[in-house]
MILO-335456 format. One record per residue (C-alpha): y, x, z; residue number from 1. Coordinates in Angstrom, 2 decimals. Each point is the difference from the previous one (the first is absolute). Layout:
! residues N
{drengu {Y X Z} NUM}
...
This chain:
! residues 332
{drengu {2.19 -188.23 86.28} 1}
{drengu {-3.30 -1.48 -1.74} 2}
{drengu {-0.54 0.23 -3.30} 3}
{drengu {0.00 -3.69 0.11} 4}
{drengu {3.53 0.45 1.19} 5}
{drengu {1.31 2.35 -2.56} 6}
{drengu {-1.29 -2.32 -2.84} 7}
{drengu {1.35 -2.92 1.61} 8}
{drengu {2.53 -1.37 -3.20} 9}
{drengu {-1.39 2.29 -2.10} 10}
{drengu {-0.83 -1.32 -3.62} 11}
{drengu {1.98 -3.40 0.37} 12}
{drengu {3.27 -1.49 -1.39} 13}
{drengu {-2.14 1.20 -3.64} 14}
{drengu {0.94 -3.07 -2.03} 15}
{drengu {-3.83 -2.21 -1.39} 16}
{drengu {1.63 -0.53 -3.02} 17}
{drengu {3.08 -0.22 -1.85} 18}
{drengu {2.91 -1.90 1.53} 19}
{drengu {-0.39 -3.95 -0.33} 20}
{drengu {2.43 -2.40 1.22} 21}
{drengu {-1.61 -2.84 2.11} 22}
{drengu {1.64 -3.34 2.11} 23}
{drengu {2.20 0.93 2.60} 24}
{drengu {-1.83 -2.53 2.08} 25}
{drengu {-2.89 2.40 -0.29} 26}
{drengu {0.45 2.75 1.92} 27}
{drengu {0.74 -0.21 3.97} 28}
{drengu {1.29 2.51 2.37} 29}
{drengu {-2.13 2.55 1.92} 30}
{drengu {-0.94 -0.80 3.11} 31}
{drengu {0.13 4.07 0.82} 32}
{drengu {3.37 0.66 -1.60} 33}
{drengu {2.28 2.37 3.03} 34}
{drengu {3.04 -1.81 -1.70} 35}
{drengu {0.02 -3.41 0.42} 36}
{drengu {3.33 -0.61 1.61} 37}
{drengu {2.20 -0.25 -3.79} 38}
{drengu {4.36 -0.50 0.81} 39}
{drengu {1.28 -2.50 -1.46} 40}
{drengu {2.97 2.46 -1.93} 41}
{drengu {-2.26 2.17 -1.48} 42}
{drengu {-2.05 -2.55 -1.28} 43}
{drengu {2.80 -1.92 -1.21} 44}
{drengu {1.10 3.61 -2.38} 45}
{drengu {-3.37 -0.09 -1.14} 46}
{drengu {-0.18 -3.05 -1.00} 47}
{drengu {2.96 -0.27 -2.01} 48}
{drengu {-0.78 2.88 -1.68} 49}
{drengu {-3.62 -1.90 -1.15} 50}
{drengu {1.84 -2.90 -1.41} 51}
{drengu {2.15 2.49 -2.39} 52}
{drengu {-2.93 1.99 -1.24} 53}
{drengu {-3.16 -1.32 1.59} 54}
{drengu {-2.79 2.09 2.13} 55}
{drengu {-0.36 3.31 -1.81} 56}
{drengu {-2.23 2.06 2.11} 57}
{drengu {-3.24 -2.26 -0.05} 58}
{drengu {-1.73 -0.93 4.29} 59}
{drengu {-3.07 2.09 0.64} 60}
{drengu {-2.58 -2.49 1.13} 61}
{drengu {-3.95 -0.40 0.96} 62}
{drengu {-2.05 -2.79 -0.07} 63}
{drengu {-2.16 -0.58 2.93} 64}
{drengu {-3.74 -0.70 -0.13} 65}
{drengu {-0.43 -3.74 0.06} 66}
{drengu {3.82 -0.93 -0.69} 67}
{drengu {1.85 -1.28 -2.91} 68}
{drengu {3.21 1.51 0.97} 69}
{drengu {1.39 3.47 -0.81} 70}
{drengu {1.15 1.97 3.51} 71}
{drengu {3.07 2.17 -0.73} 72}
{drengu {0.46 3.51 0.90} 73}
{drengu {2.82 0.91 -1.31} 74}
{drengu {2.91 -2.58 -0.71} 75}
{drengu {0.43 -2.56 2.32} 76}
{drengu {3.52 -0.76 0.03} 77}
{drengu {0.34 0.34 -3.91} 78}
{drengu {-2.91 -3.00 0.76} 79}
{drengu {2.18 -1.76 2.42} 80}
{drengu {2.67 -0.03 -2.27} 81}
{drengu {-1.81 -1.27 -2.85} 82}
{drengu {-0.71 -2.91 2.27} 83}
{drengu {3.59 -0.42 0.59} 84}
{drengu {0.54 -0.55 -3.00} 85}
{drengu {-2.56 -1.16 -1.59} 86}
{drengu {-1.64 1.99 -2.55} 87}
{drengu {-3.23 -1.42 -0.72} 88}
{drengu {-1.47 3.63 -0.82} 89}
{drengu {-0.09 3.02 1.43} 90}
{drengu {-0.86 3.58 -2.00} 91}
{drengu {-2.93 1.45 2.18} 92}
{drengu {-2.82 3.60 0.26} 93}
{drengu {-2.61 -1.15 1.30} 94}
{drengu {-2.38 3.17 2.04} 95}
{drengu {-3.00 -0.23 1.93} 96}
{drengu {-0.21 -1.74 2.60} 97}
{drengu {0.60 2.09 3.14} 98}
{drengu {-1.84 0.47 3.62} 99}
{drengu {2.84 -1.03 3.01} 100}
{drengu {0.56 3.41 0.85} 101}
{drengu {0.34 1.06 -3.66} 102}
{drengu {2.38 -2.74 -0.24} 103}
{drengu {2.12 0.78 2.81} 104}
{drengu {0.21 3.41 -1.00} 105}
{drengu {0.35 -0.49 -3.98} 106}
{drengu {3.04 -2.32 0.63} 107}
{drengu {1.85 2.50 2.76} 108}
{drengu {-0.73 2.61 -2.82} 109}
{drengu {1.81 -2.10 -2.75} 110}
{drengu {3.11 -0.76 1.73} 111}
{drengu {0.65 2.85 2.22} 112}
{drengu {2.66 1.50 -2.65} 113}
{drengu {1.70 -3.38 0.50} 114}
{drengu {2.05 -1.44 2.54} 115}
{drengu {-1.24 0.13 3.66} 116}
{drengu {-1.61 -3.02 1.09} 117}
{drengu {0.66 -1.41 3.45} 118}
{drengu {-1.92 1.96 2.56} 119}
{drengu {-1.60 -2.70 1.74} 120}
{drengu {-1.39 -1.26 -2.71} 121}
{drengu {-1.31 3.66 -1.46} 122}
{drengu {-1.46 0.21 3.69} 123}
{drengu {-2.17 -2.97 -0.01} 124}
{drengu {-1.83 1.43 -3.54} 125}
{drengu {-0.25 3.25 1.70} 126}
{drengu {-1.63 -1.38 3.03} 127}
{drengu {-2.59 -1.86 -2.38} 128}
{drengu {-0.49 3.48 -2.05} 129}
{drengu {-0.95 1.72 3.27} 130}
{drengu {-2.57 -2.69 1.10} 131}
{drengu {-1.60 0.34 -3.58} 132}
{drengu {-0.23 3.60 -0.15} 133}
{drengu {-0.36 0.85 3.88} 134}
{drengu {3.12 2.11 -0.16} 135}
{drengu {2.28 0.75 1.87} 136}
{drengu {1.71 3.41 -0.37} 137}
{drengu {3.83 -0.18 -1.13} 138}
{drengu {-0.38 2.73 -2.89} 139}
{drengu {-3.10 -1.37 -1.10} 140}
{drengu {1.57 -3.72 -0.56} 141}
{drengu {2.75 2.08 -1.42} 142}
{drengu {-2.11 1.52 -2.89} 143}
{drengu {-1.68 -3.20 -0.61} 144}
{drengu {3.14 -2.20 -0.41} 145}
{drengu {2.56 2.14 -1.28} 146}
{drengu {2.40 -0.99 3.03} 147}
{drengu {1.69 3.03 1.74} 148}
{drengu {-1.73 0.77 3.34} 149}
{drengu {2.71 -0.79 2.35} 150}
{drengu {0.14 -3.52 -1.79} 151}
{drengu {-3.71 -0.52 0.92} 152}
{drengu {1.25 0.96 3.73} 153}
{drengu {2.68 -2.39 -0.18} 154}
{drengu {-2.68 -2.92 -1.24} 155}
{drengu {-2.49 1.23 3.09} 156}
{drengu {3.03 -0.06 2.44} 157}
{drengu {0.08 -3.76 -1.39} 158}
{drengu {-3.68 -1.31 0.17} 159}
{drengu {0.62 1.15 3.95} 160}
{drengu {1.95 -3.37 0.59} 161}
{drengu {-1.47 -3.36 0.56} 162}
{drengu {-0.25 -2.29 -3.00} 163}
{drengu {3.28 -2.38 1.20} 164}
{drengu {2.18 3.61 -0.48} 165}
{drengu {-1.41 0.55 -2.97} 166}
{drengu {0.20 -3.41 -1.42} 167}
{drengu {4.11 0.38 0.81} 168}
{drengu {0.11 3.19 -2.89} 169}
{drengu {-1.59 -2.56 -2.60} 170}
{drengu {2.10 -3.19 0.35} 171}
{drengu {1.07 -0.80 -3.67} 172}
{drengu {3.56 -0.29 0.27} 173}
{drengu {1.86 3.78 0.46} 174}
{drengu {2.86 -1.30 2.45} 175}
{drengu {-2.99 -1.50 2.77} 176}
{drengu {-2.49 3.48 -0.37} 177}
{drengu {0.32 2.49 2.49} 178}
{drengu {-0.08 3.13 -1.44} 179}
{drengu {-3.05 2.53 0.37} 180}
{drengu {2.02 2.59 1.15} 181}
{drengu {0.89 -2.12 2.95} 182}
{drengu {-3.63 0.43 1.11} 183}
{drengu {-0.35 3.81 -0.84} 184}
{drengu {2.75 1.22 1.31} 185}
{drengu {-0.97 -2.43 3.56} 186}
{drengu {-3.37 1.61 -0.09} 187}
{drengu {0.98 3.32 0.85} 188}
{drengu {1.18 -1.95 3.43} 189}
{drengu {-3.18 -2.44 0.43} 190}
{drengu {-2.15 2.83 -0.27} 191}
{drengu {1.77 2.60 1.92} 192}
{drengu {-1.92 0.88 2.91} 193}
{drengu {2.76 0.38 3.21} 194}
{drengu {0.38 -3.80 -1.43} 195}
{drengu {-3.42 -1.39 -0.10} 196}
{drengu {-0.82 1.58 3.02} 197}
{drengu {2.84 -2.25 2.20} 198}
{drengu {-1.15 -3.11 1.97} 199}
{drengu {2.01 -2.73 -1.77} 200}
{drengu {-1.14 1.59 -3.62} 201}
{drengu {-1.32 -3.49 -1.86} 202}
{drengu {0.45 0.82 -3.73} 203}
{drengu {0.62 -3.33 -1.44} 204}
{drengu {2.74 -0.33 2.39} 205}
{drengu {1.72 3.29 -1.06} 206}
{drengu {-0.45 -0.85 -3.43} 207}
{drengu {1.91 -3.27 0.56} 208}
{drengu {2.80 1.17 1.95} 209}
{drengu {0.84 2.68 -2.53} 210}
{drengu {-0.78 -2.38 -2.75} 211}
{drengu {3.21 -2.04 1.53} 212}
{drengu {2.06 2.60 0.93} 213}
{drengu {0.08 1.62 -3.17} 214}
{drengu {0.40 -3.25 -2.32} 215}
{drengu {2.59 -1.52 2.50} 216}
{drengu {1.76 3.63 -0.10} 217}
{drengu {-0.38 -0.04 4.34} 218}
{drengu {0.17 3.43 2.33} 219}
{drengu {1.55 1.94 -3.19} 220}
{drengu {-2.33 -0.24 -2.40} 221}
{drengu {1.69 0.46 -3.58} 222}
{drengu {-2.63 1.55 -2.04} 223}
{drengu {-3.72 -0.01 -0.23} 224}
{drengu {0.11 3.96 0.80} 225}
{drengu {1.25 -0.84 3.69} 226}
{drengu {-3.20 -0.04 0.76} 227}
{drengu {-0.13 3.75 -0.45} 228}
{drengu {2.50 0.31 3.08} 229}
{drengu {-1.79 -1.85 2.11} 230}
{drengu {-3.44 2.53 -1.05} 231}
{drengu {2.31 3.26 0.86} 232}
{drengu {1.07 -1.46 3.43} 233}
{drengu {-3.36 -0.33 1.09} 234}
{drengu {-1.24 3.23 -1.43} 235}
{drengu {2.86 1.68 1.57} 236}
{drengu {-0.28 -1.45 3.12} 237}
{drengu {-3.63 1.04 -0.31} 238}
{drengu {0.70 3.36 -0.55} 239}
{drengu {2.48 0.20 3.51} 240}
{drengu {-3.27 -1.68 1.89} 241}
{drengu {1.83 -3.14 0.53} 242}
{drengu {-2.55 -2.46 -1.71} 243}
{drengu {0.64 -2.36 3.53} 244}
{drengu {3.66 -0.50 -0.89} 245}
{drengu {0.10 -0.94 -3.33} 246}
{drengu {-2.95 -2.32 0.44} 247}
{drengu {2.17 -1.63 2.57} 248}
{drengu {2.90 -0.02 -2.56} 249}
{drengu {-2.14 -1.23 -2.77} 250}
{drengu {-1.02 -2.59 2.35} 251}
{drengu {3.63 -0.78 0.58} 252}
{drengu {0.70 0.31 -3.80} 253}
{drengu {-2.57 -2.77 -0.79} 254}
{drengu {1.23 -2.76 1.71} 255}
{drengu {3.54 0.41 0.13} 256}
{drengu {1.39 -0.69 -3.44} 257}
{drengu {4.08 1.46 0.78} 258}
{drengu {-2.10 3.48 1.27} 259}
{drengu {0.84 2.32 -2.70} 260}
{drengu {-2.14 2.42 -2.04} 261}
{drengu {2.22 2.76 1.37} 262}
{drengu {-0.74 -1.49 3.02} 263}
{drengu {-3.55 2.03 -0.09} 264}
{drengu {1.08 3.24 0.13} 265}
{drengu {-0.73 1.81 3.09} 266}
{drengu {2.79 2.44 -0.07} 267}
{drengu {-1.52 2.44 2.07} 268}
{drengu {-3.02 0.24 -2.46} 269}
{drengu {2.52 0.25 -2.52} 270}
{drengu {1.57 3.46 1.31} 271}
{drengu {-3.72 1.20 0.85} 272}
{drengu {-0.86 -0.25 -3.72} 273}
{drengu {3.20 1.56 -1.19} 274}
{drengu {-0.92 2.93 2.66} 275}
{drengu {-2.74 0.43 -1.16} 276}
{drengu {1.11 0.60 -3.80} 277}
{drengu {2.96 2.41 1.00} 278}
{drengu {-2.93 1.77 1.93} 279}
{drengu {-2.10 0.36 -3.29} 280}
{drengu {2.98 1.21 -2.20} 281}
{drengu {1.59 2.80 3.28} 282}
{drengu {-3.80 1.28 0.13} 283}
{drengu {-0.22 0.07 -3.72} 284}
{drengu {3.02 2.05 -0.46} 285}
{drengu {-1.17 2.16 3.06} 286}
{drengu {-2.83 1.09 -1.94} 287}
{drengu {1.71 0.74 -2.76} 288}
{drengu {2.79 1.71 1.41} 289}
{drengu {-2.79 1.99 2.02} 290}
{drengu {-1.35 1.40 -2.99} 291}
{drengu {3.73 0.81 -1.92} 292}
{drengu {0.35 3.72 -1.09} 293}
{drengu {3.41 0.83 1.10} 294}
{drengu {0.24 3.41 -1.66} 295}
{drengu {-0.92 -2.15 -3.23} 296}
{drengu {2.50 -2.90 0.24} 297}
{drengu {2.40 2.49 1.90} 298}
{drengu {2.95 -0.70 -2.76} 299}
{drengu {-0.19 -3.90 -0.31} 300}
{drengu {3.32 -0.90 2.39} 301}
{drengu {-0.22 -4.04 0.00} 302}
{drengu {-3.75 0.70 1.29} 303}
{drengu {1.47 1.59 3.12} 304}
{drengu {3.10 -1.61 0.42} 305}
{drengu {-1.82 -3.41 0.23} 306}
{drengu {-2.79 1.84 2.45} 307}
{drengu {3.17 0.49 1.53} 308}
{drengu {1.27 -3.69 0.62} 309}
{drengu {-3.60 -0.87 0.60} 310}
{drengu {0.24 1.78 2.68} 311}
{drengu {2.64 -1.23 1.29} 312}
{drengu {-1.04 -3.34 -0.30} 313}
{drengu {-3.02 1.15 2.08} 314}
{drengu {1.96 1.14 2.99} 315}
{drengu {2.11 -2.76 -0.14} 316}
{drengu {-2.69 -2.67 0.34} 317}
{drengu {-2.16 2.35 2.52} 318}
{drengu {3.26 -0.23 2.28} 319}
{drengu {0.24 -3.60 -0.59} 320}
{drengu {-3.43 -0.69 1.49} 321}
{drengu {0.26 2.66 2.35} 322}
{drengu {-3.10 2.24 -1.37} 323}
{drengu {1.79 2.48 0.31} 324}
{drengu {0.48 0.55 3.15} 325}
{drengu {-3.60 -1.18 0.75} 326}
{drengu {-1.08 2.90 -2.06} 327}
{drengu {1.94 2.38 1.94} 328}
{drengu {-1.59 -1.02 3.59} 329}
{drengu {-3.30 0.25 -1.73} 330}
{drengu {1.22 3.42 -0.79} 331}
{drengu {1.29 1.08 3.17} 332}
């Protein structure tokens, strides 16, 4: 990180002078803010509590070379709610006026003890942040903001989708968005490469088919997390070297809305990847059996009684699948 970097929104949000109050129809909104998607319940609490006792904590503002208006930093719904009801004044600080990446960063800085904005939103400012600065490391955007680093992730996984997707997480009213974790929880299929590699893979497609299966609750799809099912069938069946089959079931899965996300699973994958875990923990507890002292543990009964059924287990299961008689020919 530059120096330039590490003083970005250093120094600002110091008041000029001593709070003044100024006309509400003064100040406009930021152009930069990350929030600018405001519910209407929350702002309706806040605004009835500014008609019992009035706006308290006075808007951080600028004033921009060659304007007449004040740009707020901080305090943009207590400003829309003045409007609402029609204060004519609003208590302001006024600070310097700040560079675009200064401001970006200044305002994520005062609000990140608050609520979480939407992520869409918080994404776009991010996106501008990383233009100004020419960066583009997660931890670095991190330090700079304040946000955690696996919310910058979540904002990058965003920015990947075209501007119609994105423009669906920032429609005003709540019931009509689609949710952000929608698109980062699809990601982790769009981007998975057994899936980009097939011949019908066209991503707006995909997006729009799962866009309408999940909102029109089609081929099982209850939660947002499904999505997470469908990711484990395909690294499973990835795993078992069968990438050809559950392309061709994905395939299937796509265009046939009454195919179930169960549907997916190729069972034989399934029993491949379950091997394969029993085969970790029975070579584990080889090794570690392997290196028991017996003389030392000699006097610990359950220990050896349930060596005991183990091995019975063991022969039982050899016999089942006939290994042992195979390792008696090999033998003889």
């Amino acid at each position: 990180m530059t120096e330039q970097e590490k003083n970005t929104g250093k120094n600002l949000g110091v008041p000029l002078s001593s709070p003044s109050t100024v006309p509400t129809s003064s100040l406009i909104p930021n152009p930069h803010n990350p929030r600018y998607l405001f519910d209407p319940l929350p702002l309706k609490t806040l605004e009835e509590s500014i008609r019992r006792v009035g706006i308290l904590v006075p808007l951080t503002v600028f004033q921009a070379s060659g304007s007449s208006k004040y740009t707020i930093l901080d305090g943009q719904r207590r400003w829309i709610c003045a409007q609402r009801i029609g204060l004519p004044e609003v208590p302001i600080n006024a600070v310097a006026e700040p560079t675009t990446a200064q401001n970006i960063v200044t305002m994520f800085q005062i609000h990140k003890l608050r609520k979480d904005w939407e992520l869409m939103p918080t994404a776009l400012k991010l996106n501008v942040l990383m233009i100004e600065l020419n960066e583009r490391g997660d931890s670095q955007l991190a330090d700079l903001t304040g946000l955690d680093t696996a919310v910058v992730t979540r904002c990058k996984k965003l920015l990947w989708y075209p501007k119609k997707y994105q423009e669906m997480m920032l429609y005003v009213d709540p019931e009509d968005r689609v949710k952000a974790d929608f698109f980062i929880e699809l990601y982790t299929i769009l981007t998975d490469r057994v899936v980009t590699r097939a011949s019908w893979f066209d991503r707006d497609k995909l997006i729009e088919v799962f866009l309408k299966k999940y909102q029109n609750r089609l081929s099982g799809f209850k939660a947002i997390t499904d999505f997470r099912k469908i990711k484990a069938y395909i690294a499973i069946a990835r795993a078992a070297n069968r990438e050809e089959e559950i392309l061709s079931l994905l395939e299937r899965f796509i265009n046939d809305d009454n195919m179930q996300i169960s549907d997916l699973e190729i069972d034989t994958a399934r029993i491949h990847k379950q091997a394969s875990k029993l085969s970790r923990t029975i070579f584990n507890l080889e090794q570690e059996l392997d290196g028991l002292d017996v003389e030392e543990f000699i006097g610990e009964e359950d220990l050896w009684k349930q060596l005991e059924n183990l091995l019975q287990v063991l022969k039982s299961k050899l016999t089942q699948a006939d290994r042992r008689q195979v390792n008696e020919s090999e033998n003889d």
